[in-house]
Every structure is written in structure tokens, then in C-alpha cells.
N, C-alpha and C positions, 0 to 999 in steps of 0.2 A: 651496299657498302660491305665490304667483303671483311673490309679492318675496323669497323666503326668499333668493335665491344673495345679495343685495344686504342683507338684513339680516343678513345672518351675517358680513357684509364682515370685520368683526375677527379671526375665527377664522381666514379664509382667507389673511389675511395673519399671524398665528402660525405657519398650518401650512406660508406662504411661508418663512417665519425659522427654525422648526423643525428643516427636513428632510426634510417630507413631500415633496417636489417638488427635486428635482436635475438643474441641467441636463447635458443628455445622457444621461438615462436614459431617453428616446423612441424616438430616433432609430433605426432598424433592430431597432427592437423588434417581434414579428409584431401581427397584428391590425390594424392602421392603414390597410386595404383595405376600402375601402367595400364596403357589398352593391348588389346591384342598384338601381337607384335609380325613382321611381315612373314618368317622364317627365318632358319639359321644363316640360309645363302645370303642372306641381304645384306646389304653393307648401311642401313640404315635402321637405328634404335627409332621406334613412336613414343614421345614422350606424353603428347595428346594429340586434339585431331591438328591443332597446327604447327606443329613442332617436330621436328626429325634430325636425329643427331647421328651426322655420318660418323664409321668406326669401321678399326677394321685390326686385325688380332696377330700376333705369334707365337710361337712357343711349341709346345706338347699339348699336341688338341687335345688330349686326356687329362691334360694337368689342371691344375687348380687354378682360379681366374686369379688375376691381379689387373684390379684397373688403375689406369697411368692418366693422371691427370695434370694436362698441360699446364705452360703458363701462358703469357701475356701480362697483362689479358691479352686475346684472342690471337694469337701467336701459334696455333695448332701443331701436331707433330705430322709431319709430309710423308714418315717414311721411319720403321721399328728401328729403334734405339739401336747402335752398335752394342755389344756383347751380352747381348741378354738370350740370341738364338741358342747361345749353347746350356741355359740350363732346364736340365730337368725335373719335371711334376710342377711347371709352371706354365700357363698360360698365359700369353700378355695381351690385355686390351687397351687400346688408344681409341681416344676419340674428340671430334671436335667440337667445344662447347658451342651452346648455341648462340647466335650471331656472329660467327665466324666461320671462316674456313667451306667445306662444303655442310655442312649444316643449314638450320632455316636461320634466316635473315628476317627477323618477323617486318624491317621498317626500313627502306632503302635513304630515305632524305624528314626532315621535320619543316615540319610547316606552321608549328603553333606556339605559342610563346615561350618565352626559359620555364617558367613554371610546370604549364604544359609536356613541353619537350623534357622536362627533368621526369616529370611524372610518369609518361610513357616511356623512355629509357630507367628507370625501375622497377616496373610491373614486366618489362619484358626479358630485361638483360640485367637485373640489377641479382645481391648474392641470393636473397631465397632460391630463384629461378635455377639457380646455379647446383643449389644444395637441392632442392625438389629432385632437377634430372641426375645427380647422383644418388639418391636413395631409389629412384625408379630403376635405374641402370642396375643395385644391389638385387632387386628384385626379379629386372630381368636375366639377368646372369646366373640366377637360384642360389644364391648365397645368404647365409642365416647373417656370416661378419662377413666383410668386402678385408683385401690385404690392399692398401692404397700404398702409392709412388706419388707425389705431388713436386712436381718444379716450377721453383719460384710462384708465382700467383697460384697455380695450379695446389704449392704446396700450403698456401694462405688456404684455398678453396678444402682441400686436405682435413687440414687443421679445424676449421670452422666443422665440418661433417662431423668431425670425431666429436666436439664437444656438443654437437646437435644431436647424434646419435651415438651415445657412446655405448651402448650395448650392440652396437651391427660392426663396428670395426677392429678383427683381430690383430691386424697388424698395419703400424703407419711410418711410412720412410718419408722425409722432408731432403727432398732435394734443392738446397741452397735459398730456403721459402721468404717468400717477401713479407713483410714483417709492420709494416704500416696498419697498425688498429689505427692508429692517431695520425694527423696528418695537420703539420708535417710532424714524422717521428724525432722520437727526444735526441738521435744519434746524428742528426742535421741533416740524413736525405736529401737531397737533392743541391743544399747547399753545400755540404759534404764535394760536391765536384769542382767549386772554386779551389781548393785546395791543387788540384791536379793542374789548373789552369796557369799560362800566361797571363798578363797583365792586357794583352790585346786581346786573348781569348777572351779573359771571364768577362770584359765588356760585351763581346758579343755575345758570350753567354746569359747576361741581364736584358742585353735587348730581347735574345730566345725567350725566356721566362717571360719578360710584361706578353708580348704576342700570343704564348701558348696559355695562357690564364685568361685572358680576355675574353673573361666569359658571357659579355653583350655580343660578340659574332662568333661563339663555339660551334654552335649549329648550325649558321649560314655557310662554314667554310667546304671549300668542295673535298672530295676524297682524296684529289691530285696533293690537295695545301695539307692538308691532316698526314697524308704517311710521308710527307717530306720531312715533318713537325715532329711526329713517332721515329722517323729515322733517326732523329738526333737525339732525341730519349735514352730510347733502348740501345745506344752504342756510344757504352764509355769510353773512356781516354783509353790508347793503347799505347804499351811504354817497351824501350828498349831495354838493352842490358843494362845503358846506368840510369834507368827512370825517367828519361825524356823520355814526353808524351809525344806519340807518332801522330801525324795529321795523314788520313787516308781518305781518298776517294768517296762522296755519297755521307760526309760526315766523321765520327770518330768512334773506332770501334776498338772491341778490347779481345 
């Protein structure tokens, strides 16, 4: 499942609100030592022996690194940012976290109960796992602080680094970072798009919501039913010049 970290999005911000994930429980923990790594030519980071995080860089090979850390979740960047070629003494790295993108995929389908299935979807993909292969990544790139770029989830993942490791990060840019410690947040999140909606829309927007929360067949549903479910997530309302909301093609996008 190529999209699963990014269709699971809901769980992982439960198991953000939960418990499962406490900051300062990283930090000087063992294991966070990369293994040997393939070479420079590689386009793949070892994060251990089952783990490999595809990436791949721009900039001024000489320049100073800056890692870019996506959002989604798992929504990876395909291809370097428009205007960042032209500047100089920087280096830009992308890469795609793991369970996504070209990355390892540690679990293609679940087989064992919500308990279970929640259990292994955070020991695999859940935030430590997250924050772990950024601190390894700090290490591999030989940097004492990382200069992070985080968008949207990427800049949540961002943010969590810094206050998990706040002596390795010299510099942190949040681009437009998602914001959900709480869920649902105090600003109404997600209900927040009834607002935008018609009176035919936001109906169907409640029947969207019971289906995509129906968390007794999360797991059961196939990859087809999920990024149809994530299409409509991740693409808000998109409006005209006087504020009607455009209906386009595959959903509503902004």
C-alpha cells in the first residue's frame, strides 16, 4: 500500500492524542545509530536492517544540508521544490518517509484485530518511527543541528524533532504545519468545512465522515476504497472570484 501511512491519517493522530507518542521519550534512547550506509550515489538512506528511505537532493553539492520534510502524511515530494535551485551554500534534501512513496512499506494489508492492527501500525509507522529516522538522517548527513523545512504534517513531524531534540536543530521553517496535537482541534477542523458547504453538500459531507471513521472496516477496506476516501480529505473546497465553491472533477480541490 503505497498510500496507507496517509490513509490511516485519523488513527495516527488518535494515537498522537492518545499517548502512544510522548515527547522526550526519544531522546537518548539506544538504537538511533545508523548502520552503515550504501554510498553517496545511492538514492536510498539504511535506517536499520529493514528499513530504507528513498531521497534524493538539490542545491550546491558543497552547500550546507537542509532536510525538507514532507507532509501527508504520506504524500511525498515527486520532484525539488520550484525556486529553491537558485540559491546558494544550500543544499536541499527530500525524502520519502517511511510507508510511503518509494520507501519500505514494512506491511502491505492487516490481518489481525483493531487492537492488533493499531498495535502494528505504531510500532511501524506511528510518530517515534518518524522522529527516530529524522535523527538518523541528522547523523547521516554529518550535521551537529539539522536546518529543517517541514510542510503541513511534515511541519507537525518538524516541530515534534525540535522539541525532542532541541540541541541538533539550528534552524526550523514551518510551512503552513498542521496543527492537530488534539483531535479534533479547538479551531473545529474538519468541521470547519461545513462552513464552505451547500446544504446538499454538507449532507453528503456527513455521510463522508460516518464511512471514513468507521473504524470496525478501517482495515478491511482495499487501497482502491481508501485513496478515493483520502481524495476527498485532502482537497478542499475551491472558490471563485465571489466565493462559490467550485465542484471539480475526482472531488473538491483548492
Amino acid at each position: 500500500m503505497r498510500t496507507i501511512i496517509s490513509l490511516l491519517f485519523p488513527l495516527l493522530l488518535l494515537s498522537c492524542g492518545g499517548g502512544a507518542y510522548t515527547p522526550g521519550q526519544i531522546a537518548g534512547s539506544p538504537g538511533l545509530t545508523p548502520p552503515a550506509q550504501p554510498g553517496p550515489s545511492d538514492s536510498y538512506w539504511q535506517m536499520d536492517e529493514q528499513t530504507r528511505l528513498y531521497h534524493f537532493a538539490q542545491g550546491d553539492p558543497e552547500g550546507r544540508p537542509v532536510l525538507i520534510v514532507h507532509g501527508g502524511p504520506g504524500i511525498p515530494v515527486q520532484e525539488p521544490w520550484p525556486g529553491l535551485e537558485g540559491i546558494e551554500g544550500y543544499r536541499f534534501h527530500y525524502y520519502h518517509q517511511r510507508g510511503c512513496g518509494s520507501s519500505t512499506i514494512p506491511f502491505h494489508s492487516f490481518d489481525g484485530s483493531y487492537p492488533e492492527n493499531m498495535k502494528a501500525l505504531e510500532e511501524q509507522l506511528g510518530l517515534a518511527r518518524h522522529l527516530e529516522d529524522m535523527e538518523r538522517i541528522r547523523q547521516i548527513l554529518g550535521e551537529e543541528k539539522l536546518i529543517l523545512i517541514g510542510h503541513s504534517f511534515g511541519g507537525f513531524l518538524a516541530a515534534l524533532y525540535a522539541l525532542e531534540f532541541p540541541g541538533r536543530v539550528e534552524k526550523l521553517i514551518l510551512v503552513e504545519p498542521a496543527d492537530m496535537l488534539r483531535f479534533p482541534p479547538a479551531h473545529g477542523g474538519m468541521d470547519q468545512i461545513r462552513t464552505w458547504l451547500s446544504e446538499e453538500q454538507e449532507t453528503e459531507y456527513d455521510a463522508f465522515l460516518k464511512e471514513y471513521f468507521n473504524y470496525r472496516v478501517f482495515f478491511k477496506r482495499t487501497e482502491e476504497e481508501l485513496a478515493r476516501t483520502v481524495l476527498f480529505l485532502c482537497s478542499p473546497p475551491a472558490r471563485n472570484i465571489s466565493g462559490e465553491i467550485i465542484e471539480v472533477s475526482g472531488g473538491y480541490r483548492g
